[in-house]
C-alpha positions in Angstrom: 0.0 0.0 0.0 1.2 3.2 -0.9 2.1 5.3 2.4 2.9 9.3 2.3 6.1 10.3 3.9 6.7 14.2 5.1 9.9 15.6 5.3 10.9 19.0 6.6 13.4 21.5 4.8 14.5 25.2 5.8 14.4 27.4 2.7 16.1 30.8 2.9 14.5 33.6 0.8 15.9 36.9 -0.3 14.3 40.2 0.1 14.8 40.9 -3.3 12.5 38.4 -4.7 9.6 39.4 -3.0 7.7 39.5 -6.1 8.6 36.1 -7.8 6.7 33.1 -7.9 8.8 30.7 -6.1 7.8 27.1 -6.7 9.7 23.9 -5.5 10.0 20.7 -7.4 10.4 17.8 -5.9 9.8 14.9 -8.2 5.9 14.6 -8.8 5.0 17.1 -6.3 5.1 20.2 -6.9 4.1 23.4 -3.8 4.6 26.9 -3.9 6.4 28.5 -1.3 5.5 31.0 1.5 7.8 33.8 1.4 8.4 37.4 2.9 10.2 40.6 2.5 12.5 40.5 5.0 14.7 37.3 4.1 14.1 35.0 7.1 13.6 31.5 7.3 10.3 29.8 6.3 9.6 26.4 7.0 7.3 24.5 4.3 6.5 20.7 4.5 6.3 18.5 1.5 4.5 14.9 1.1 6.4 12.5 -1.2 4.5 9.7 -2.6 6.4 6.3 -3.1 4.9 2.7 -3.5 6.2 0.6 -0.7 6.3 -3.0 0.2 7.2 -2.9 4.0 8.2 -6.9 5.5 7.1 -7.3 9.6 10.5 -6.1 10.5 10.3 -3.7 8.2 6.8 -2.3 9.8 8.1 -3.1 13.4 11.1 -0.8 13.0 8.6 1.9 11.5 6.4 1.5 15.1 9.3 1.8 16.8 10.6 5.1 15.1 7.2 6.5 16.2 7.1 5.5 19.0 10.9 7.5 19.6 9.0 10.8 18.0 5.8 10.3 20.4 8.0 10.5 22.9 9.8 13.0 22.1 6.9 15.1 21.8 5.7 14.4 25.5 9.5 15.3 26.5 8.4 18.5 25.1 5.1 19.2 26.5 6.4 18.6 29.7 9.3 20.6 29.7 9.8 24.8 28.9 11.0 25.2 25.2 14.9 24.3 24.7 16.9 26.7 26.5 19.9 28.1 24.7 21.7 31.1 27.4 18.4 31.5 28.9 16.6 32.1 25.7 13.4 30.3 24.2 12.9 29.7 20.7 9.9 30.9 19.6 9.1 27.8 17.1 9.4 25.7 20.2 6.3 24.4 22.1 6.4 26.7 25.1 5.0 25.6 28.8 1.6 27.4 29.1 2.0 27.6 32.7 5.5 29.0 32.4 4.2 32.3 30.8 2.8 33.2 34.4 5.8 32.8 36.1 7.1 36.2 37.7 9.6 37.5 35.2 13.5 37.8 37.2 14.5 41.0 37.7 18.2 42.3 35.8 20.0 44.9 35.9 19.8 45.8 32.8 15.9 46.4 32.3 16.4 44.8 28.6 18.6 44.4 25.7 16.2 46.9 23.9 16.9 50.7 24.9 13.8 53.5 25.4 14.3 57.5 24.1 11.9 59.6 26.4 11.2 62.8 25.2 10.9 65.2 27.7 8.3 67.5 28.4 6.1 69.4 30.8 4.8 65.9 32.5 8.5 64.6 32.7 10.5 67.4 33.1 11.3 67.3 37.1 14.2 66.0 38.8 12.1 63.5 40.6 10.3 62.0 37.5 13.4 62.2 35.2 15.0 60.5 37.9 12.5 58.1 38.1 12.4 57.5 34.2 16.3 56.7 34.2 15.6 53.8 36.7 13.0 52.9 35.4 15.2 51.9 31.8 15.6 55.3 29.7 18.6 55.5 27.8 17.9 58.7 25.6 16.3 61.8 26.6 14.5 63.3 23.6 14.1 67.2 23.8 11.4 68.4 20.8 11.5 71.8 19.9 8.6 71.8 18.3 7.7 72.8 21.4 9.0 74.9 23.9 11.8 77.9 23.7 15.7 77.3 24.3 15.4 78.3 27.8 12.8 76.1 28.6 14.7 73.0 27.2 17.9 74.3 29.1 16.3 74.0 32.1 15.0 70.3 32.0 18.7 69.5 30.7 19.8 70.6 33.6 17.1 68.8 35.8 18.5 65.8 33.5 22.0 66.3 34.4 21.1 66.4 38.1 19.5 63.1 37.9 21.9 61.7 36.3 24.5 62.8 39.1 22.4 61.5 41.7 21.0 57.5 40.2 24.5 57.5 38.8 23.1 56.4 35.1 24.5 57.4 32.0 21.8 59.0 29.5 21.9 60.6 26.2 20.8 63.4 24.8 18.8 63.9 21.8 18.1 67.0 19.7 14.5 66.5 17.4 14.8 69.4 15.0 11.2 70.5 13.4 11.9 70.4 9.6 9.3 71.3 7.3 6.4 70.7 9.6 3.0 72.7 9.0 1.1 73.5 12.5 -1.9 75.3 12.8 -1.7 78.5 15.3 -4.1 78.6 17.7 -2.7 81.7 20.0 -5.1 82.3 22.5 -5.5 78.5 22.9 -9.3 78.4 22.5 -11.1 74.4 22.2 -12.4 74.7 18.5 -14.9 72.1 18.3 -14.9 70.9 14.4 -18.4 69.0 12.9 -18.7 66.6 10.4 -19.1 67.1 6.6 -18.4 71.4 7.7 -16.3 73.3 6.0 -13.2 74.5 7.7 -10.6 77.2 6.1 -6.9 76.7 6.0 -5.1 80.5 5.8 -1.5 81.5 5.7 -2.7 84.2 7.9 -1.7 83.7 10.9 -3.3 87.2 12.3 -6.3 85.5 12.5 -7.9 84.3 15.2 -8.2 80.2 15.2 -12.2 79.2 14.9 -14.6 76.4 13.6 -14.6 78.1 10.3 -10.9 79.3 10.0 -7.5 77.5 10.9 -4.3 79.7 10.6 -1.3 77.7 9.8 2.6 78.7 9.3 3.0 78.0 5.6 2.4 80.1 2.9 2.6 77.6 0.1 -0.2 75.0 0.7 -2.7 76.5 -1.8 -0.4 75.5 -4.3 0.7 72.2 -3.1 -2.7 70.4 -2.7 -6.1 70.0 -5.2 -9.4 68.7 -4.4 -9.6 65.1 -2.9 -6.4 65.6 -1.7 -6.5 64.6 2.6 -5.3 66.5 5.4 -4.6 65.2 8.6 -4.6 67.7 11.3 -4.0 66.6 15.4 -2.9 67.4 18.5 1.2 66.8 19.1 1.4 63.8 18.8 -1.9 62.7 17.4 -3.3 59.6 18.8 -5.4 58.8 15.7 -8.5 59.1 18.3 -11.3 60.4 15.9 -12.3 63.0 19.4 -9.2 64.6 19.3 -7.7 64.6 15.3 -9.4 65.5 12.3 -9.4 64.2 8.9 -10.2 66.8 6.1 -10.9 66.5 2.1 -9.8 69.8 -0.2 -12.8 71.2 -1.5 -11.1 73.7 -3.7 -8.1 76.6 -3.8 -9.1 80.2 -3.2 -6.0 82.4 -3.4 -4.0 81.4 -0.5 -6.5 79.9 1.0 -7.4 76.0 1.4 -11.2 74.9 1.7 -11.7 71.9 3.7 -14.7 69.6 4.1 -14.4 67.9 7.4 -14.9 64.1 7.8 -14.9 63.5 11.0 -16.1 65.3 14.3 -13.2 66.2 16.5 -12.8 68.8 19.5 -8.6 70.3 19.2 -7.5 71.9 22.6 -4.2 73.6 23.1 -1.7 76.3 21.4 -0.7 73.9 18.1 -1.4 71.4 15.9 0.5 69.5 13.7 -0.9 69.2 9.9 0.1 66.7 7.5 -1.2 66.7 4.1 -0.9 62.8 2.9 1.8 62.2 0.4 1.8 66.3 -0.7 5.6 67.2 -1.2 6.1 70.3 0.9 8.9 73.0 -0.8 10.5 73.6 2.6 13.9 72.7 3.8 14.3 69.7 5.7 16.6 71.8 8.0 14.9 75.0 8.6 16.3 78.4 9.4 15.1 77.9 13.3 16.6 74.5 13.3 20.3 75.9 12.5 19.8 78.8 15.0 18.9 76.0 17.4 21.5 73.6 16.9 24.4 76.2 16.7 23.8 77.8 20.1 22.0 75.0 22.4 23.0 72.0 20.5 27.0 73.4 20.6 26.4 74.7 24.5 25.4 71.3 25.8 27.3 68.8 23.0 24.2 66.5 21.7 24.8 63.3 21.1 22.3 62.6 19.0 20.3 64.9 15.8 16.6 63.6 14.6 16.5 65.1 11.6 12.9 64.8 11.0 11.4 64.7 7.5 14.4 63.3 6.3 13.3 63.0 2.5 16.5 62.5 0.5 20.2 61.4 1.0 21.1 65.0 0.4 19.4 65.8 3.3 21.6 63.9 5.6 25.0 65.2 3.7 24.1 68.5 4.3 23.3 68.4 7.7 26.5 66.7 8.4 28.5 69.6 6.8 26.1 72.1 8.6 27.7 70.3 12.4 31.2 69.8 10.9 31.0 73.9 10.8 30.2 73.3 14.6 33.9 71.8 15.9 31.8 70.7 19.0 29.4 69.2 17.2 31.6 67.1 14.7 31.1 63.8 16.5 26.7 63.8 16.8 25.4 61.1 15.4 22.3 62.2 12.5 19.2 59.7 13.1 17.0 60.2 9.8 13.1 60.3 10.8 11.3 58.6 8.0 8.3 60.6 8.3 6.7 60.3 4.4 6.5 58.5 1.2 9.2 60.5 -0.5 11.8 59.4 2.6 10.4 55.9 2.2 11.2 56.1 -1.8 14.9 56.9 -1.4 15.3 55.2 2.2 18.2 52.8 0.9 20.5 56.1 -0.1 19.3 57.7 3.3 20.3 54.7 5.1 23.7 54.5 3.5 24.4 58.1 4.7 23.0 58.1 8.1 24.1 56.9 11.2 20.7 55.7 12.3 17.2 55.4 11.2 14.0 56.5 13.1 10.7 55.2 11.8 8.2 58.1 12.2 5.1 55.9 12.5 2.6 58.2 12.8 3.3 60.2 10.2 4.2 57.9 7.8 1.2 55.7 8.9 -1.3 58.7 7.4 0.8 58.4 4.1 0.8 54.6 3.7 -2.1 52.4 3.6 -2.9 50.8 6.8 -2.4 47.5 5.8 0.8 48.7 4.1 2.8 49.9 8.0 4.0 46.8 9.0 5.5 45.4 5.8 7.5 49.0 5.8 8.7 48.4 9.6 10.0 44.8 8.9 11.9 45.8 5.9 12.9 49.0 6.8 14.5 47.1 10.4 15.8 44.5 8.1 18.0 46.5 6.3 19.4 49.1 9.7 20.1 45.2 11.1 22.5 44.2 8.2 23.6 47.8 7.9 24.6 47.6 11.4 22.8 50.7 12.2 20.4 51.2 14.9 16.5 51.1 14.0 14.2 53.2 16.3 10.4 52.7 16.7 7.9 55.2 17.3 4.1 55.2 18.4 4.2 52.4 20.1 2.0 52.4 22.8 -0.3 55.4 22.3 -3.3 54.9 25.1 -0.8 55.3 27.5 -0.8 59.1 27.5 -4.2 59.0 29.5 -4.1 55.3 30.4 -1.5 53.2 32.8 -2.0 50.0 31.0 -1.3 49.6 27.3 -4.1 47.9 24.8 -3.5 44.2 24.1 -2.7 45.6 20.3 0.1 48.1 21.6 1.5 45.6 24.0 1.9 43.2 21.1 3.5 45.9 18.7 5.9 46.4 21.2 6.9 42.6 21.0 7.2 42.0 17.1 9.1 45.5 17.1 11.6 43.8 19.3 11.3 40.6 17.4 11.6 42.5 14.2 15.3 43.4 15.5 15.0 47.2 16.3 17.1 48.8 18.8 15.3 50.9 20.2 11.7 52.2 20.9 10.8 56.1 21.5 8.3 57.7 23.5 7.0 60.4 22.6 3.8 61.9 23.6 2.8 59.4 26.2 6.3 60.8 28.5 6.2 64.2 27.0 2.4 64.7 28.3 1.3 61.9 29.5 0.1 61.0 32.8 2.0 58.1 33.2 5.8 58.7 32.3 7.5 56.0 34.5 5.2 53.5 33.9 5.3 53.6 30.7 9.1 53.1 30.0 8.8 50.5 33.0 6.3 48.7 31.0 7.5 49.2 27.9 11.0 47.7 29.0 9.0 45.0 30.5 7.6 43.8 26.9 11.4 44.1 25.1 12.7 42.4 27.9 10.3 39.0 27.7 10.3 39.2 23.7 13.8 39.4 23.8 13.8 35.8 25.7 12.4 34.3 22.2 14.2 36.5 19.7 15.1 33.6 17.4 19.3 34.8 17.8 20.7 31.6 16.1 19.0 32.1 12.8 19.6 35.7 13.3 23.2 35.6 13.7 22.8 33.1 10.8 21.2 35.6 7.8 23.5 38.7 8.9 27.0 36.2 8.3 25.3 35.7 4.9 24.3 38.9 4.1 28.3 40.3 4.9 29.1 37.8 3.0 32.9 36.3 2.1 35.8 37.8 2.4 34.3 39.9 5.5 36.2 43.4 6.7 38.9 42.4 9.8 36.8 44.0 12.3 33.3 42.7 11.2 35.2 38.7 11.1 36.7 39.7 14.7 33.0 40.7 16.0 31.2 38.0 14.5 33.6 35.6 16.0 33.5 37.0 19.5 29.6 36.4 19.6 30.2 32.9 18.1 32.3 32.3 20.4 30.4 33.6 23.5 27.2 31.6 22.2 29.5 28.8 21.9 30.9 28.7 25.9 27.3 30.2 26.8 29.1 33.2 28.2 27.7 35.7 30.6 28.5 38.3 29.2 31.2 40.2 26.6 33.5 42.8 27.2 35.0 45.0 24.4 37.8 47.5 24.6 37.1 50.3 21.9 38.0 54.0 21.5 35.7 55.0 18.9 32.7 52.5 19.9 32.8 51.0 16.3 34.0 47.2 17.5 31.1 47.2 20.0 28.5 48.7 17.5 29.6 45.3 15.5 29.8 42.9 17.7 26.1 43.9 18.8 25.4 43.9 15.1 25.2 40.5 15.6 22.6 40.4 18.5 24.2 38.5 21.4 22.1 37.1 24.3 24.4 38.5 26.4 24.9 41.9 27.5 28.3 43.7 25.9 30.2 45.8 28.1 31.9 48.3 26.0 34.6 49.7 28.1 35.2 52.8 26.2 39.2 53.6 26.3 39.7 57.5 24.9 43.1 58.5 22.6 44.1 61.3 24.3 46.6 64.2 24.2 47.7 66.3 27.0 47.8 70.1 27.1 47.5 70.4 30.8 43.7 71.3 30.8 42.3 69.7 34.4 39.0 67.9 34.5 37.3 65.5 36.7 34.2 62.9 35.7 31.7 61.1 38.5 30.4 58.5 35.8 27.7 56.1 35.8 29.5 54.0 37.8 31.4 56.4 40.6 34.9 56.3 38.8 36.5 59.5 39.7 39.8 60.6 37.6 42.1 64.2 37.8 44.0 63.9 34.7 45.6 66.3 32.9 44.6 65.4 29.0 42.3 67.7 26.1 39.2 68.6 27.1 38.1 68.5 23.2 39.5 64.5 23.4 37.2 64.0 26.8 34.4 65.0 25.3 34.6 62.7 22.2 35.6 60.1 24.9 32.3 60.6 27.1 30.0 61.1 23.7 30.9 57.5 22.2 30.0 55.9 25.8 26.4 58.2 25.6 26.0 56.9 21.8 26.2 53.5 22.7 22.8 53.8 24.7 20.6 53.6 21.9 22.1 50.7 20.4 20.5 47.1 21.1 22.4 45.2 24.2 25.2 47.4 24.5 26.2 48.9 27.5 28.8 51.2 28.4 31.7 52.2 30.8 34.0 54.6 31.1 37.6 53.6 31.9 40.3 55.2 33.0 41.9 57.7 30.6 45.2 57.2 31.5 44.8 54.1 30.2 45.6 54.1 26.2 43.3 52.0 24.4 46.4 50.2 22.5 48.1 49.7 25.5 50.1 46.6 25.6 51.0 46.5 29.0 49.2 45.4 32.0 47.2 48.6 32.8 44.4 46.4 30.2 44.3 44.1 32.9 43.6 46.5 35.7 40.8 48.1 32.9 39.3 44.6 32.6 39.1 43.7 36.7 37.1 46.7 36.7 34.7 45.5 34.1 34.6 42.1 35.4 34.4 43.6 39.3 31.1 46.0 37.4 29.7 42.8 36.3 29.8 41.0 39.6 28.2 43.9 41.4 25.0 44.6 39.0 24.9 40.4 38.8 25.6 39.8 35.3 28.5 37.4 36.3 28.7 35.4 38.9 32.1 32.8 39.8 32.7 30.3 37.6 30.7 32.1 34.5 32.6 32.4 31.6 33.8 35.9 29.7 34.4 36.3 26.3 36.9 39.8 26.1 37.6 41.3 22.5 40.4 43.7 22.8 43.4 45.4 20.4 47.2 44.0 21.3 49.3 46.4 19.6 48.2 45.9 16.1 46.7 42.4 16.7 42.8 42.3 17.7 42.3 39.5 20.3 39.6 37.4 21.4 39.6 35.4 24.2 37.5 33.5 26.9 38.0 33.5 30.4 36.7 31.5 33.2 36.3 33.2 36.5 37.1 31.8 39.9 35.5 32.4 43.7 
């Protein structure tokens, strides 16, 4: 009697065949393959039809075979999925009742960092305090809202905190680009009703109403037509259909832009944003107030970080970098481009290339795209910072927590597949800025990273980024790749990398370790008698007499390593050299290793997987600790 016999294979697709029909042919049979944009494994199962005479020994060996794979699966059911360095994998049966098990405390809140943005619910000593324990990495200052003095003043709350929890934070500088707001300067609630008509002015004397909205560009008229759709909400719109407003252009008079309304909304507070869907706007993406900005707060307090929102070309990104090369200070900040339309979408690949990070403005894009379009752009788009070894940062997460303290089921699970997706990071915006909940919300928000992380699938992972680099890989990619091979290998703890200029920890976290990396950042410095001293994250106090232009690159390329997925930093020593070939790298690493035994990321016995430089030789090794 003929029997059918299934087999299982592991086919890996490539994101540029999205398109294509795929179809596998396996002697009669013939199935079409499942496959997805982003290049990851499928698994597909095939049945092979064969004519068989099976004998009693034959059949008996059959029964026993079976018997061996029942068995197997009961070994499963009654056991957690495998464990490989703590970590489930996700196509593993999972232990229902494990799921309500108390998750351990670390710590490191997760592998996954959190950008706050900083606002009038968020901008005490207390709550910033609060937030920084509570997991955030990055402090976000908008100035969309709020004047240079007002953001001084919460830096400075910032830098307070940081003094007193000891925790190292980053700062982050959101320009506003070409962003249309409607003015509304004596703040009045303008209730709007559906299938009105509403007036869009570039008059900004007049008074905001029901039947007239002045907004800050002059140009709209003759960037939109009828049909065209206007989004219009308060910072940051929710999408709630009480508080935002959809509108449809009627038709162009003059300057002015008549709007049907589609939806009943009530807007409350001094500005909106507007965003008319996939309308280029003819404004620069960095704006006269943006460099006015940057050159005299962004210099004063040495950001680490530049969201360069509406980033819509490569261009952008090139000449926002020669804009802070003009700024000595400001040589070293990092550029995140904020993906924000279709037209930034269009050219992301050349943005990527140029930037040293990407942001993914979901809530702006997400009026652009179709809704059923978002998640395909947030897979690839994270696909292709991951093999880029750039970070990838997520936005509008978690929404209902600007009024609510728990998150929707919906949110709570977008927080999980972000992770799972491989971003870096995930930044709050309106529900710390305003929202009533600040600490809870990065608490809970690094409470999701953390358990998804625990089945982020790192074996194939690690797998599709060595093929993506490809052979012959660059000495320091083949060095970092190892080091996580290795550490997976001796199920390290943990790994420590010695690095200057934060580029061999960026890679070896390129390949998403398990474990935490401890990037003991080691500063090339010259002396010109110039005194400073630095209480750290981790109450290191130095006098030294070295450049003060060569500390603060030093200190920046620690903070810059906070928005990067499982890297964590620490500042050594700056006497000693980061090429040093005597025993001071020793001293440097007891330090990291005593670190690690005080926060209880290693304990005696664990094992330690150190990549370092040895005069011109990089080094990997793996060490055992004893009592």
């Amino acid at each position: 009697m003929a029997q059918t016999r299934f087999n299982s294979i592991e086919i890996k697709l490539d994101s540029n065949i999205i398109s294509q029909a795929i179809k596998l042919q396996l002697g009669a049979t013939q199935l079409p393959v499942l496959h997805n944009s982003i290049g990851t494994f499928c698994r597909v199962r095939f049945g092979e039809k064969k004519p068989q005479n099976h004998s009693i020994s034959s059949l008996s060996s059959i029964h026993r075979e079976r018997e061996r794979e029942r068995e197997r699966e009961r070994e499963r059911e009654i056991n957690p999925a495998k464990m490989h360095s703590n970590h489930l994998l996700l196509e593993e049966p999972i232990r229902m009742a494990s799921i309500l098990e108390p998750s351990k405390s670390s710590f490191f809140p997760a592998m996954a960092k959190i950008v706050g943005t900083l606002g009038p619910r968020s901008r005490s000593v207390a709550v910033i305090s609060a937030c920084l324990k509570a997991g955030m990495s990055v402090a976000r200052f908008d100035f969309s809202l709020g004047d240079a003095a007002y953001h001084q003043e919460t830096l400075e709350n910032l830098r307070t905190a940081i003094k007193s929890t000891k925790k190292l934070c980053a700062v982050m500088l959101d320009t506003v680009g070409p962003e249309l707001q409607v003015v509304n300067k004596k703040e009045t609630t303008i209730t709007l009703k559906e299938d009105d008509k509403v007036i869009l002015t570039p008059d900004e004397g007049q008074e905001a109403s029901s039947e007239i909205l002045p907004i800050n560009f002059a140009g709209l008229a003759k960037a939109v037509k009828k049909g065209d759709t206007i989004f219009i909400g308060h910072y940051l719109f929710t999408g709630s259909e009480t508080t935002s407003v959809w509108l449809e252009v009627d038709e162009v008079k003059g300057n002015d832009v008549v709007c049907v309304i589609k939806n009943s909304a009530t807007l409350a507070g001094s500005l909106f944003t507007l965003h008319a869907s996939q309308i280029r706007i003819d404004l620069p993406t960095l704006s006269d107030k943006d460099k006015q900005v940057i050159s005299s707060w962004g210099v004063k307090n040495k950001i680490d970080f530049l969201s360069l929102s509406y980033t819509r070309h490569a261009e952008d990104v090139r000449q926002t970098r020669e804009f802070l090369s003009k700024h000595g200070d400001l040589s070293q900040t990092q550029i995140f481009a904020k993906i924000e339309n279709v037209e930034g979408l269009t050219h992301f690949d050349e943005i990527l290339q140029e930037a040293d990070g990407i942001i993914l403005s979901r809530g702006n894009l997400g009026i652009d795209l179709p809704p059923e379009k978002v998640f395909l752009f947030q897979k690839s788009a994270v696909y292709k910072c991951n093999m880029a070894g750039k970070p990838a940062v997520v936005t509008r997460v978690v929404d209902s927590m600007t009024d609510n303290l728990r998150p929707t089921r919906a949110e709570a699970t977008d927080v999980a597949n972000a992770v799972l997706d491989g971003c870096d990071a995930i930044l709050l915006g309106a529900e710390t800025l305003r929202g009533l909940y600040p600490v809870e919300t990065i608490s809970t928000v690094g409470k999701i990273c953390s358990e998804a992380e625990k089945v982020f699938n790192q074996d194939q992972y690690f797998k599709r980024t060595v093929k993506f680099v490809g052979e012959p890989m660059s000495h320091l990619e083949a060095i970092a790749s190892s080091a996580v091979r290795a550490a997976l290998k001796v199920k390290a703890s943990v790994i420590i990398c010695f690095t200057s200029s934060g580029r061999a920890a960026r890679l070896i976290a390129k390949y998403r370790p398990t474990m935490p990396v401890l990037s003991v950042v080691i500063p090339r410095l010259k002396t010109n008698q110039l005194k400073w001293s630095f209480s750290g994250a981790f109450e290191v106090t130095n006098m030294v007499n070295i450049n003060s232009e060569s500390l603060d690159s030093f200190i920046s390329t620690a903070r810059q390593s906070l928005i990067v997925r499982g890297l964590f930093p620490l500042l050594a020593d700056p006497r000693h050299p980061a090429e040093s070939t005597s025993a001071t790298n020793e001293s440097i690493l007891k330090v990291a290793l005593d670190h690690g035994k005080a926060s209880g990321v290693i304990k005696s016995h664990d094992r330690v997987v150190v990549c370092q430089k040895v005069g011109d030789a990089s080094v990997v090794k793996i060490i055992e600790l004893e009592d």
